[in-house]
C-alpha positions, 0 to 999 in steps of 0.5 A: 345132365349127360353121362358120357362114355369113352371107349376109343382107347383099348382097355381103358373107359373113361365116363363123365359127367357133364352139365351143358358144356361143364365136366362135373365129375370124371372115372376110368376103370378098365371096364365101362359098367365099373367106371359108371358104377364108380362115377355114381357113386362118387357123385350119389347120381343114378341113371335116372338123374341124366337126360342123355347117355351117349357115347365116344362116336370116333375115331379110336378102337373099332371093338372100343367103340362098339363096346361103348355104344353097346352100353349107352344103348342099353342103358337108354334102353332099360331106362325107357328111352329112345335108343338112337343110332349113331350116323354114318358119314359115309352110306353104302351103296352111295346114293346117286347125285 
């Protein structure tokens, strides 16, 4: 199972829950922490229960965004797992052909 955070939009976080491609359970709340406290409650679930924490990776509101892979992050981190970087399209400097 996969807990998904959404931050693109300002001052709105979706998180949902999903088992393979199948959403199981969704909440909103102006703050992602309380739409995942809200989620796991409404679902009896803990942290511990998903195999992934991610993120919304894009396109949408750049402080949203970082806001939502802070907490994943941090989550993932507190659990014991490993805290992946999310990939850059671009590089900068670009690399030479």
């Amino acid at each position: 199972m996969r807990l998904f955070i959404d931050t693109a939009v300002a001052k709105k976080a979706v998180v949902s829950i999903f088992d393979g491609k199948k959403l199981i359970a969704s909440e909103e709340a102006s703050q992602p922490l309380v739409a995942i406290d809200k989620l796991l409650k409404k679902t009896s679930k803990k942290l511990e229960d998903f195999d992934e924490i991610s993120s919304h990776p894009g396109p949408g509101s750049f402080t949203g965004l970082r806001v939502g892979t802070a907490v994943a992050m941090t989550l993932n981190f507190a659990l014991g797992r490993k805290v992946e970087i999310p990939d850059l399209k671009y590089e900068w400097p670009p690399k030479k052909k």
